[in-house]
ZADO-1210 file (C-alpha; in nm, 4 decimals, padded with zeros to 6 digits):
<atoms>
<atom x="-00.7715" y="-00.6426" z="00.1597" code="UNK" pos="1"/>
<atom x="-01.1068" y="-00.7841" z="00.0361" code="UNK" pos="2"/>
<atom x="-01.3919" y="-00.5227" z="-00.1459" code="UNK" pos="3"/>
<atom x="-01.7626" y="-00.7150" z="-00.1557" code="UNK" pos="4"/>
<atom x="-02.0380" y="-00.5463" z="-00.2502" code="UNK" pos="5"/>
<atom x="-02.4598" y="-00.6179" z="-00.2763" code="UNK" pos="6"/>
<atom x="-02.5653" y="-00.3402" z="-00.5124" code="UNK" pos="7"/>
<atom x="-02.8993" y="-00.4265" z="-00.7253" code="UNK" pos="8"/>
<atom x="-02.8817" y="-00.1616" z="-00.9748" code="UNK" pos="9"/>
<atom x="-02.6628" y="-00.2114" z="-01.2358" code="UNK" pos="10"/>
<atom x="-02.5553" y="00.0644" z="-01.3027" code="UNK" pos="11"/>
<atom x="-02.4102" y="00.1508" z="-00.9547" code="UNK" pos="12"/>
<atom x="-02.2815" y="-00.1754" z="-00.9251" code="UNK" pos="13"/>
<atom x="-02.0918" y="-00.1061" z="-01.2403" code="UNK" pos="14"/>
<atom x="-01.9501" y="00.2217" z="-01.1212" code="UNK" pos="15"/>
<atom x="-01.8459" y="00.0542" z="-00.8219" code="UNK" pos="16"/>
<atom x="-01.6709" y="-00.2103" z="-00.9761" code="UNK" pos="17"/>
<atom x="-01.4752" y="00.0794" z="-01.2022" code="UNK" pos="18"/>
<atom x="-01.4060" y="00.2413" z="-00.9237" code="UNK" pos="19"/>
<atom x="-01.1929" y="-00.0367" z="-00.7900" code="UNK" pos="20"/>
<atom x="-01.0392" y="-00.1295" z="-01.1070" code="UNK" pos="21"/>
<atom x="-00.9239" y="00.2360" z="-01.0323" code="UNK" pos="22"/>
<atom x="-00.7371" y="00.1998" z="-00.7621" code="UNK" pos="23"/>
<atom x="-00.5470" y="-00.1685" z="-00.8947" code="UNK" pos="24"/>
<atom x="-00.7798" y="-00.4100" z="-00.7423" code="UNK" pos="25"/>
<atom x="-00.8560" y="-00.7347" z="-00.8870" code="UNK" pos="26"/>
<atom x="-01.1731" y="-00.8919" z="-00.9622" code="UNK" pos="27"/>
<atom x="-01.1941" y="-01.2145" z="-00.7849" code="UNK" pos="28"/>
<atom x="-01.6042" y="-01.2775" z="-00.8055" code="UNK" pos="29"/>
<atom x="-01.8756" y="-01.1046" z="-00.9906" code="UNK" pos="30"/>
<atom x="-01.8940" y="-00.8725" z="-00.6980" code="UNK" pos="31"/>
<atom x="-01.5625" y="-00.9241" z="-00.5021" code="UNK" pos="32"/>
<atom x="-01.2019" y="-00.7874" z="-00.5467" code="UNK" pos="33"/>
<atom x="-00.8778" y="-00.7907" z="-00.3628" code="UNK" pos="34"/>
<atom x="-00.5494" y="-00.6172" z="-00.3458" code="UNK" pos="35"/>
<atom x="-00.3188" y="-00.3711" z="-00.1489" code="UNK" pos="36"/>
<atom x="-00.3788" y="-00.0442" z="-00.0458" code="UNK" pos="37"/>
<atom x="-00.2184" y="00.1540" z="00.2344" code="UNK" pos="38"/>
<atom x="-00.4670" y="00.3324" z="00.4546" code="UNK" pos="39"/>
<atom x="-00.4964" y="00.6615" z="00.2456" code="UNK" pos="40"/>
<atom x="-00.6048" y="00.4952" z="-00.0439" code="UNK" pos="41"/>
<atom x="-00.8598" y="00.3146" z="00.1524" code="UNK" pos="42"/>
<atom x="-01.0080" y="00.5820" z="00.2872" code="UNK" pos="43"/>
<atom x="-01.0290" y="00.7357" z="-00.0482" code="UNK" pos="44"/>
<atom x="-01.1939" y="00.5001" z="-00.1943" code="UNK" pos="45"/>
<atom x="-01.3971" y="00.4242" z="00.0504" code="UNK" pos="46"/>
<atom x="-01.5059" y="00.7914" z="00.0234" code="UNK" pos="47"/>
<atom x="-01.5080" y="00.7970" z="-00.3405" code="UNK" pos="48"/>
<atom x="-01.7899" y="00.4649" z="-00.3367" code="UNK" pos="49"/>
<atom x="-01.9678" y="00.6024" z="-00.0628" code="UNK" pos="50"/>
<atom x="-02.0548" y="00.9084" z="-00.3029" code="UNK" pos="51"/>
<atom x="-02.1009" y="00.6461" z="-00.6401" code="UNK" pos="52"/>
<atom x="-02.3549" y="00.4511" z="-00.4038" code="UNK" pos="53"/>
<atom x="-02.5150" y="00.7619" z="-00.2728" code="UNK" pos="54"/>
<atom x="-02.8860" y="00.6837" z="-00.1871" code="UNK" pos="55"/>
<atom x="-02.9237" y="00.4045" z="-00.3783" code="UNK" pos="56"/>
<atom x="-02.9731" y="00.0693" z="-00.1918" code="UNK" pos="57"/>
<atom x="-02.6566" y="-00.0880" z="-00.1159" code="UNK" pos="58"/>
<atom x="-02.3646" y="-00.2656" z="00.0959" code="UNK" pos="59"/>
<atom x="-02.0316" y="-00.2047" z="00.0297" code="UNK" pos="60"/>
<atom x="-01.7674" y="-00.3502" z="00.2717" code="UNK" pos="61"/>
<atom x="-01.3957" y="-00.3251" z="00.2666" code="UNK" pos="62"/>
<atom x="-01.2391" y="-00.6184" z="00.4972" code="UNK" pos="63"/>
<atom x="-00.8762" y="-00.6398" z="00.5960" code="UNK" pos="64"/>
<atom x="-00.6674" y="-00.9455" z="00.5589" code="UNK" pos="65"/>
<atom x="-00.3066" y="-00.9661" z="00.7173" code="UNK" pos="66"/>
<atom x="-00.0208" y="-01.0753" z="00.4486" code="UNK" pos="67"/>
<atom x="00.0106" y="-01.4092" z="00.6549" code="UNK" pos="68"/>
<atom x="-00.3776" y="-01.4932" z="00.5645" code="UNK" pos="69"/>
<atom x="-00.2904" y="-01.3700" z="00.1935" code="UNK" pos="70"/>
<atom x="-00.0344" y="-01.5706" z="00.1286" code="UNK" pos="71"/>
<atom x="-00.2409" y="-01.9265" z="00.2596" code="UNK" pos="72"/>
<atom x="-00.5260" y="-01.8544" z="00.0014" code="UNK" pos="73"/>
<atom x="-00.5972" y="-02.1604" z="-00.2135" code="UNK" pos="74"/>
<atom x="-00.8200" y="-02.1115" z="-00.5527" code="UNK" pos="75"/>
<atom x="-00.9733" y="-02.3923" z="-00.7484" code="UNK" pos="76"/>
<atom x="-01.0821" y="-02.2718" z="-01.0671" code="UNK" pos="77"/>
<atom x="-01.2842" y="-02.4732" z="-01.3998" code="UNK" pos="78"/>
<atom x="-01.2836" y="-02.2595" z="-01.6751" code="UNK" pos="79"/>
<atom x="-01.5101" y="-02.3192" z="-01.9942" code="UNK" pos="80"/>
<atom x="-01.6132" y="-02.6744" z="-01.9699" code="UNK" pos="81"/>
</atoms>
């Protein structure tokens, strides 16, 4: 599964982003992560960054992606130059 969020207050944002840490995600963009969780633990968090969020402006969506979509994902990365 793929977490993306638009949060402009830091602090939220940073909540969210421990939050996911949390549950074993892994960062994959300033404001992305990725990993498995079975459907209880997505609804929990879910739940859990619904309540961080609150009031404050925000998007926060969780999209599924089969293992067979998982396993074609290609990264280029630069680091440091």
């Amino acid at each position: 599964m793929l977490l993306i969020y638009d949060i402009p207050d830091d602090r939220v944002r940073h909540r969210v982003s421990e939050r996911c840490k949390d549950y074993g995600l892994s960062r994959i963009q300033y404001s992305a992560f990725a990993g498995d969780l079975d459907r209880n633990r997505r609804e929990e968090l879910m739940l859990r960054l619904k309540k961080t969020l609150g009031k404050k402006e925000g998007v926060i969506r969780l999209q599924p992606v089969c293992s067979r979509d998982l396993t074609l994902a290609k990264e280029i990365a630069v680091e440091g130059a």
